[in-house]
N, CA, C and O of each residue as an XYZ file, in Angstrom:
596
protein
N       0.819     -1.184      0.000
C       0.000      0.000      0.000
C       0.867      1.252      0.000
O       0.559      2.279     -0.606
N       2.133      1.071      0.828
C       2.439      2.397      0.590
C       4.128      2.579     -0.207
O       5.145      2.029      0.216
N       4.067      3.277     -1.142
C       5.114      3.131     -1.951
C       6.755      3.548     -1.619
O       7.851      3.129     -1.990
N       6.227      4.685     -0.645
C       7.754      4.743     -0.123
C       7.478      5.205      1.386
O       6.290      5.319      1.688
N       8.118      5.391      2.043
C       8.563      5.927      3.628
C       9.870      5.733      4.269
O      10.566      4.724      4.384
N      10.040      7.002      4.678
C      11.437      7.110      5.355
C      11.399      7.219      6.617
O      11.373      8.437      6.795
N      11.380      6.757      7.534
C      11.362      7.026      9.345
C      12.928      7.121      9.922
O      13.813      6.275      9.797
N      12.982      8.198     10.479
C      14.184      8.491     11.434
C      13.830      8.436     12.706
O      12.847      8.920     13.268
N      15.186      7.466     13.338
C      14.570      7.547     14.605
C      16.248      8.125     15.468
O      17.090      8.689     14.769
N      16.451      7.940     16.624
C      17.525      8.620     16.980
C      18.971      8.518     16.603
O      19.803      9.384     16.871
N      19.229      7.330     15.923
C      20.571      7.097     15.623
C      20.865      7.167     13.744
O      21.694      6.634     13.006
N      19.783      8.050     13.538
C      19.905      8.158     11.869
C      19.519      7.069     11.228
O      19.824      7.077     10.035
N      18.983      6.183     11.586
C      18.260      4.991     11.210
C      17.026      4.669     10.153
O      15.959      4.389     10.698
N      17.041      4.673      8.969
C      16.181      4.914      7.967
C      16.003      3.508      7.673
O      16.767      2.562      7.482
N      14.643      3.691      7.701
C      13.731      2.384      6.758
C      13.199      2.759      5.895
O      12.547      3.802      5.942
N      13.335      1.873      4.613
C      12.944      2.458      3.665
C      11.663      1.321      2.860
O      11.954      0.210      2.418
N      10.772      1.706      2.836
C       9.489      0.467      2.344
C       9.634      0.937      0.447
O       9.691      2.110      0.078
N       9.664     -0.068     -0.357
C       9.143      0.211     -1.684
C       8.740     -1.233     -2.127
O       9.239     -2.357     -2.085
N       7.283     -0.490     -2.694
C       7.015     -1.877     -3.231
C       6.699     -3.144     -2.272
O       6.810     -4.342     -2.534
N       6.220     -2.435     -0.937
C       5.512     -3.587     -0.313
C       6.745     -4.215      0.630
O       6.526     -4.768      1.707
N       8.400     -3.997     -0.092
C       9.788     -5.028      0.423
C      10.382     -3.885      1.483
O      10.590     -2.799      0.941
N      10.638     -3.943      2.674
C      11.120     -3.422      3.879
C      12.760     -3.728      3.714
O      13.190     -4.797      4.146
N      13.677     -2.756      3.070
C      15.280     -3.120      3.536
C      15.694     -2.016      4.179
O      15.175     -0.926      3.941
N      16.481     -2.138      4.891
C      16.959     -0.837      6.198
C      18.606     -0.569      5.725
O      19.478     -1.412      5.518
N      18.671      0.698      5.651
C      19.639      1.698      5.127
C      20.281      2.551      6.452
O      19.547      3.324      7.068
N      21.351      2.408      6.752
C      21.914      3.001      7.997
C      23.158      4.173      7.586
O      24.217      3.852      7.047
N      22.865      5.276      7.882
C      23.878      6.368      8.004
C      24.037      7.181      8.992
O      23.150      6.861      9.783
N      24.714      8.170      9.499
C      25.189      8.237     10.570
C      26.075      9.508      9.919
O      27.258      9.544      9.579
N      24.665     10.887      9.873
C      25.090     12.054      9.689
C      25.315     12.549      8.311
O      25.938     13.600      8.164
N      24.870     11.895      7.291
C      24.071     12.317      6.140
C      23.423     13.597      6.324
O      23.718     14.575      5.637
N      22.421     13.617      7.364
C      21.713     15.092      6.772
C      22.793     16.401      7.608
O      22.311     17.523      7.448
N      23.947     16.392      8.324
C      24.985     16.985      8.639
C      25.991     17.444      6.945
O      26.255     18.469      6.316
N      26.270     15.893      6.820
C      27.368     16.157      5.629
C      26.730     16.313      3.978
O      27.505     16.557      3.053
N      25.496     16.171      3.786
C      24.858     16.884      2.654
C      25.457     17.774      2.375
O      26.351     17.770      1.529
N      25.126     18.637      2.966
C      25.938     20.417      1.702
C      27.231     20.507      1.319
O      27.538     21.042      0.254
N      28.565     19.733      2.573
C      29.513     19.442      1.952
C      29.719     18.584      1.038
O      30.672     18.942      0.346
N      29.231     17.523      0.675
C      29.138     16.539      0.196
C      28.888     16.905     -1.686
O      29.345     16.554     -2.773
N      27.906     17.784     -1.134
C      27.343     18.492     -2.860
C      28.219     19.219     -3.093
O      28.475     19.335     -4.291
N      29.177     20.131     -1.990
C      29.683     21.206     -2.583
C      31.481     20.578     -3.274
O      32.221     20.987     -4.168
N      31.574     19.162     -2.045
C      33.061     19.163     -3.035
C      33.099     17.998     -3.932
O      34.158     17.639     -4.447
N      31.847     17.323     -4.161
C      31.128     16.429     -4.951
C      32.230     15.044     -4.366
O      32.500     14.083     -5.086
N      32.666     15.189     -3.172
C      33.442     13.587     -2.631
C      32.595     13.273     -1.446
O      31.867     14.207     -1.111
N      32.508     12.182     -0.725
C      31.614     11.438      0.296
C      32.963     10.310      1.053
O      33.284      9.266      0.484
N      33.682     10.812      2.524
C      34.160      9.985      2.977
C      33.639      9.013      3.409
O      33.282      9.570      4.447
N      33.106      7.568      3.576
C      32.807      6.903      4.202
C      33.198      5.717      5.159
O      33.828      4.813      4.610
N      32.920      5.566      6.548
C      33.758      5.374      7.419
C      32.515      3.820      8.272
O      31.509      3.300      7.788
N      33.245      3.541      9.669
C      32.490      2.353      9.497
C      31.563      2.768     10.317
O      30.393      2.435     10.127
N      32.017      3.763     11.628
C      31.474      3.941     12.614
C      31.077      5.089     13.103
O      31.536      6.113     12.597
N      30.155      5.175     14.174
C      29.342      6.744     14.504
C      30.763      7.625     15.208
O      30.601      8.845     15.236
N      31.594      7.306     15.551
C      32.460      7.848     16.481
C      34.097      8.123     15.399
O      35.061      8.887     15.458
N      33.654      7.030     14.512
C      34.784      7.508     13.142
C      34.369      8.286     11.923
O      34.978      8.555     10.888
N      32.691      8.680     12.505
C      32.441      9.556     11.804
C      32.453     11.099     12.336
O      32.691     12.083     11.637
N      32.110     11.092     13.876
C      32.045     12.104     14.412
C      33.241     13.231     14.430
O      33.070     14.439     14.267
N      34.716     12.442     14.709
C      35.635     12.840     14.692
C      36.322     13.189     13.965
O      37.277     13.829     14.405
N      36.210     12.924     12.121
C      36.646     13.380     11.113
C      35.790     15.133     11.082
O      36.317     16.243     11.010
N      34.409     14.768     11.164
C      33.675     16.350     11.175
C      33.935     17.403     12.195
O      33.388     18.496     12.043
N      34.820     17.164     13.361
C      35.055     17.792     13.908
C      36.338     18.308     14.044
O      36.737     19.169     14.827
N      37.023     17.595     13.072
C      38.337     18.153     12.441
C      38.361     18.801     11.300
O      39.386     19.161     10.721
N      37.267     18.970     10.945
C      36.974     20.121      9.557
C      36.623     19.097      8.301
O      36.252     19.760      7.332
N      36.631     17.789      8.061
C      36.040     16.768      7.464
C      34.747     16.411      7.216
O      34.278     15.274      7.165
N      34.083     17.696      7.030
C      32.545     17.727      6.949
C      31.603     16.971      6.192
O      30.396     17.116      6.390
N      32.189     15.924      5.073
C      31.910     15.546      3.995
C      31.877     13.937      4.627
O      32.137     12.983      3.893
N      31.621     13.810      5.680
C      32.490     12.054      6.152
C      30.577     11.997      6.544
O      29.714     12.863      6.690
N      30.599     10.360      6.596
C      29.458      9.711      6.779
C      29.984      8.318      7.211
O      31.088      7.847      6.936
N      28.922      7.704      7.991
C      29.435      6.548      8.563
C      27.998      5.179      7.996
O      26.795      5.392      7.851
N      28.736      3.922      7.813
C      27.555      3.113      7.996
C      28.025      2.402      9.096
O      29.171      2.494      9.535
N      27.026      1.601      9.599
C      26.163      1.081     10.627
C      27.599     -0.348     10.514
O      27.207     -1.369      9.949
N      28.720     -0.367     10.888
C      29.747     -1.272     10.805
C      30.084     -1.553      9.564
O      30.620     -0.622      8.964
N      29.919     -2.694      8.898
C      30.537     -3.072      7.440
C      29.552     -3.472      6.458
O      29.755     -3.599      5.251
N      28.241     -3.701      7.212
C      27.298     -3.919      6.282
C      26.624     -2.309      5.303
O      25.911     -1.354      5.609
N      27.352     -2.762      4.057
C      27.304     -1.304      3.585
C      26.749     -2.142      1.725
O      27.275     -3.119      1.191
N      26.061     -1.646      1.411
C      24.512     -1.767      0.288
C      24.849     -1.321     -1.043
O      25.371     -0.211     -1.141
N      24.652     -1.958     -2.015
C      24.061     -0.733     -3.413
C      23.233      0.350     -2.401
O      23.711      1.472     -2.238
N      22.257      0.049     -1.884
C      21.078      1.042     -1.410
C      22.112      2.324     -1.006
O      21.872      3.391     -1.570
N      22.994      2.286     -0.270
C      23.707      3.431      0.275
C      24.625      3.856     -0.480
O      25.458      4.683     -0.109
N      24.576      3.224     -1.904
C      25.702      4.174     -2.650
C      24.855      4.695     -3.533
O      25.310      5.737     -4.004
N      23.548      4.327     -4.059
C      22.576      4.839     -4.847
C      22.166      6.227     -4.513
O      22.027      7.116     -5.353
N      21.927      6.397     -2.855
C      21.509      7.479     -2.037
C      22.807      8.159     -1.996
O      22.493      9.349     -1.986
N      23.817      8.101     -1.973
C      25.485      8.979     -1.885
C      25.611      9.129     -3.202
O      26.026     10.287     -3.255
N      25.531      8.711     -4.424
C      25.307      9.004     -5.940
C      24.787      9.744     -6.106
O      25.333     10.295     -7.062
N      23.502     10.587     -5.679
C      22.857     11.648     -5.975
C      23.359     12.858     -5.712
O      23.148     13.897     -6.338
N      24.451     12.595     -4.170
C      25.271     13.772     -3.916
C      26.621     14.081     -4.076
O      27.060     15.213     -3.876
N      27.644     12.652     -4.604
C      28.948     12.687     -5.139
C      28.969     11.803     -6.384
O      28.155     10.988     -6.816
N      30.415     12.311     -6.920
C      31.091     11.082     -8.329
C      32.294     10.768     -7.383
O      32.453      9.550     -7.472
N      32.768     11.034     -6.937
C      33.891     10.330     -5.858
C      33.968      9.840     -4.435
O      33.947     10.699     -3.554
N      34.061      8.468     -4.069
C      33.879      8.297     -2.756
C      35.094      7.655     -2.143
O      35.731      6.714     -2.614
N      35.300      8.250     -1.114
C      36.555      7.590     -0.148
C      36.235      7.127      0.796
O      35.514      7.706      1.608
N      36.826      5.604      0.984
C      36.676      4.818      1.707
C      37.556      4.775      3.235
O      38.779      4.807      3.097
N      37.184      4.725      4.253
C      38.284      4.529      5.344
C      37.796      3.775      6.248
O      37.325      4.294      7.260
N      37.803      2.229      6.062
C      36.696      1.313      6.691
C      38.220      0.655      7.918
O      39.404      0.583      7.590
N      37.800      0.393      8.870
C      39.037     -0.502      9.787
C      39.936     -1.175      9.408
O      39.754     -1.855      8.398
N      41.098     -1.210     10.032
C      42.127     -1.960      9.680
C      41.905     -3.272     10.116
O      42.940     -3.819      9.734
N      41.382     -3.945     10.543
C      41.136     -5.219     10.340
C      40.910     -6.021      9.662
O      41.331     -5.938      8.509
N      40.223     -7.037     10.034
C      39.912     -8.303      8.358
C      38.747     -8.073      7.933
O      38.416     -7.932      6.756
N      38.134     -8.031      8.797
C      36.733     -7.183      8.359
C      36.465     -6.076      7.543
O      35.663     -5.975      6.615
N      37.100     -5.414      7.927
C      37.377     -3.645      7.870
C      38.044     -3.486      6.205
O      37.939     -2.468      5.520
N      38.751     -4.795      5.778
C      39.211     -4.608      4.523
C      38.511     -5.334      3.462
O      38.717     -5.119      2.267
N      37.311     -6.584      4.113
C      36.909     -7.875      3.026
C      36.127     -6.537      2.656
O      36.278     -6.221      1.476
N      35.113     -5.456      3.605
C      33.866     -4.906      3.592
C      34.789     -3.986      2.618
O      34.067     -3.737      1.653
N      35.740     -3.523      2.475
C      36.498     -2.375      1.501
C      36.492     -2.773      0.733
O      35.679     -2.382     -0.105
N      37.420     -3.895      0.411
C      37.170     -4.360     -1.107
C      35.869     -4.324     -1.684
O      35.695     -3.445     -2.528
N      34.436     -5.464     -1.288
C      33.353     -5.497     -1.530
C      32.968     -4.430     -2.117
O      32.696     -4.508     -3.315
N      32.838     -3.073     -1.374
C      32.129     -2.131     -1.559
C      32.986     -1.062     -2.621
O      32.469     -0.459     -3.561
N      33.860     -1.023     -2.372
C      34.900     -0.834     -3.695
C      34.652     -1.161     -5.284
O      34.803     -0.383     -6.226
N      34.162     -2.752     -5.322
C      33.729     -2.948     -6.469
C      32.429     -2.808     -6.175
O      31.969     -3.574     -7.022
N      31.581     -2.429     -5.647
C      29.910     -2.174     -6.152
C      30.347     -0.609     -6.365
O      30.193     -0.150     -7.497
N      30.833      0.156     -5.438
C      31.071      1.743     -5.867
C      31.335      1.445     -7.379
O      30.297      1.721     -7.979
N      32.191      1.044     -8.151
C      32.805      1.374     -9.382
C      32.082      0.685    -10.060
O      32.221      1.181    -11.178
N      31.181     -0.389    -10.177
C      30.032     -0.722    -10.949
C      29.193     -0.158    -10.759
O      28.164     -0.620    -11.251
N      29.033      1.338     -9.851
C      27.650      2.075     -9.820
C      28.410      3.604    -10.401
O      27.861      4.638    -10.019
N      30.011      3.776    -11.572
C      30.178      4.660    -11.908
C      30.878      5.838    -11.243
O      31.140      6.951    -11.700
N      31.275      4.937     -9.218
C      31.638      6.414     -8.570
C      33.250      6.194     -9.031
O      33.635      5.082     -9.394
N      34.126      7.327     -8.983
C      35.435      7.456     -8.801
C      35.526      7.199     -7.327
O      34.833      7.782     -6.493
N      36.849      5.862     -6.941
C      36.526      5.386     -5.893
C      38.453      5.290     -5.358
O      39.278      4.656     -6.016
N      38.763      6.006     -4.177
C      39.510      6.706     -3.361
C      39.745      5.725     -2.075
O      38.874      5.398     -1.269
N      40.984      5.369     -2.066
C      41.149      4.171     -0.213
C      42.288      5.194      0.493
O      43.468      5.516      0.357
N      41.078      5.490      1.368
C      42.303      6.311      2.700
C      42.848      5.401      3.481
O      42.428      4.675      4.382
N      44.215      5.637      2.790
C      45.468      4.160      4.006
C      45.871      5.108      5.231
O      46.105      6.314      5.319
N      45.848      3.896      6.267
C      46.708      4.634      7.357
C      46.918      3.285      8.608
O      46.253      2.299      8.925
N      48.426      3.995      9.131
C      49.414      3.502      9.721
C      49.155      3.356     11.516
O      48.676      4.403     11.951
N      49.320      2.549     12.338
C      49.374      3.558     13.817
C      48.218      3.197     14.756
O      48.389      2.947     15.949
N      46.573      3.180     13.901
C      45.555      2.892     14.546
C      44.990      2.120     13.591
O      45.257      1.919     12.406
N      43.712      1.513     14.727
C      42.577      0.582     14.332
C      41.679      1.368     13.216
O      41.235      0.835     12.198
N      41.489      2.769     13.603
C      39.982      3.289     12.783
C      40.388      4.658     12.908
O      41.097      5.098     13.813
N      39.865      5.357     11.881
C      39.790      6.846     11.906
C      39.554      7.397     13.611
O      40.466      8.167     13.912
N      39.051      7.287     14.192
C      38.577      8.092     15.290
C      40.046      8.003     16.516
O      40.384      8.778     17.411
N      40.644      6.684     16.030
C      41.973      6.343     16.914
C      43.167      7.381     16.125
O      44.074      8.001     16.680
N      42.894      7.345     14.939
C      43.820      7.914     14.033
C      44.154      9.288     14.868
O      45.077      9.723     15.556
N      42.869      9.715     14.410
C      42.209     11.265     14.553
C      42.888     11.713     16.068
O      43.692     12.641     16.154
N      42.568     11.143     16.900
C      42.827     11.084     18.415
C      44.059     11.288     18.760
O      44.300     11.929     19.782
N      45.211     10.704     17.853
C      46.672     10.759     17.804
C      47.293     11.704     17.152
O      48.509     11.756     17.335
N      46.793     12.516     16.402
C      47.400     13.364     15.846
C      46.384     13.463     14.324
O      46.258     12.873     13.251
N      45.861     14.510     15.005
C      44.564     14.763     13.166
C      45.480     15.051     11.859
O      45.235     15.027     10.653
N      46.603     15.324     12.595
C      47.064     16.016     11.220
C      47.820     14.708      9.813
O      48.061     14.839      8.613
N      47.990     13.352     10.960
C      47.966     12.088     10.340
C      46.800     11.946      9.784
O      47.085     11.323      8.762
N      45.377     12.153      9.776
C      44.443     12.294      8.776
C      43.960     12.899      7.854
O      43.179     12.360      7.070
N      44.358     14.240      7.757
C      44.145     14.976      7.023
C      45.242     14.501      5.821
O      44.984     14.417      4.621
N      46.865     14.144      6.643
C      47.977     13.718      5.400
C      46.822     12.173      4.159
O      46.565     12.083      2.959
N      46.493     11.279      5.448
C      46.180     10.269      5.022
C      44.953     10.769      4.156
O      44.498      9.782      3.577
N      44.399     11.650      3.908
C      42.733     12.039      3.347
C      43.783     12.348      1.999
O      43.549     11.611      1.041
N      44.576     13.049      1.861
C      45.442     13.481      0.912
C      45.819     12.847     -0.207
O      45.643     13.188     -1.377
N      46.511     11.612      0.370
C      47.022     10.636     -0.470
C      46.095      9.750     -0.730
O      46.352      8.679     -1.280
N      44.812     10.139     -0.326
C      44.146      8.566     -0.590
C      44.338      7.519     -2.049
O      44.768      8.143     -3.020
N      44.095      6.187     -2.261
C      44.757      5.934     -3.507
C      43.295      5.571     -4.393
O      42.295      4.978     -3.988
N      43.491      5.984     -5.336
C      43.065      5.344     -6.595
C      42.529      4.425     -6.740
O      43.523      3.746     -6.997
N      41.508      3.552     -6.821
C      41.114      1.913     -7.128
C      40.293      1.542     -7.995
O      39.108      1.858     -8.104
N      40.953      0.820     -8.669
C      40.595      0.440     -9.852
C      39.959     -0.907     -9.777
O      40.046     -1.553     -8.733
N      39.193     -1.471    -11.033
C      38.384     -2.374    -11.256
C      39.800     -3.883    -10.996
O      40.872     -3.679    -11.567
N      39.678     -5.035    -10.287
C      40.327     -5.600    -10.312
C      39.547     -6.970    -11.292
O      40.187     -7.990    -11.545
């Protein structure tokens, strides 16, 4: 009956109904990093609410987080409308890199120019950040290139 709906509830938590099928879409400061996002047409994306918080409060206004590693076509379809380039800075772990790769190749089969922020020292952006921001901002810099493998 009803064709679309979006509900927010406190942790940025969107459900999205179409077509009768219920799949849930998680971001974490989207409607914060919108205007940057449009204005430098790039979208950092990170794993966590606290590795997202801490990039924006280092002047990284453009950063968004999903909900750990489970990360969608659905959430690059919705970040497509507001960038052609997305940078990735998902955990240094095993996790943190299968979910990079993965989403790496759905980014570049959905057309984005697709960017891997490396870094040395810590687990996650927010540890990074914590140690010296100015190791993130270098690391936002160099991010590399990734290509279709």
């Amino acid at each position: 009956m009803l064709h679309r709906l979006a509900l927010v509830c406190h942790r940025f938590e969107h459900i999205w109904a179409m077509n009768g099928k219920l799949t849930k879409w998680n971001f974490t400061s989207l409607n914060f990093a919108r205007n940057a996002i449009i204005q430098s047409g790039e979208v950092v994306v990170v794993e966590g609410q606290m590795d997202c918080i801490k990039p924006q409060q280092t002047g990284f206004l453009n950063t968004v987080a999903t909900s750990g590693t489970a990360f969608t076509e659905d959430h690059l379809r919705i970040l497509k409308r507001y960038a052609s380039t997305i940078l990735f800075a998902f955990d240094q772990d095993e996790a943190g890199q299968k979910a990079l790769y993965k989403s790496g190749q759905m980014a570049l089969r959905l057309g984005f120019s697709v960017r891997v922020i490396r870094y040395v020292g810590a687990k996650d952006p927010d540890e990074l950040i914590t140690k010296n921001p100015a190791l993130w901002e270098e690391a936002v810099k160099k991010a590399v290139l990734q290509r279709c493998h």
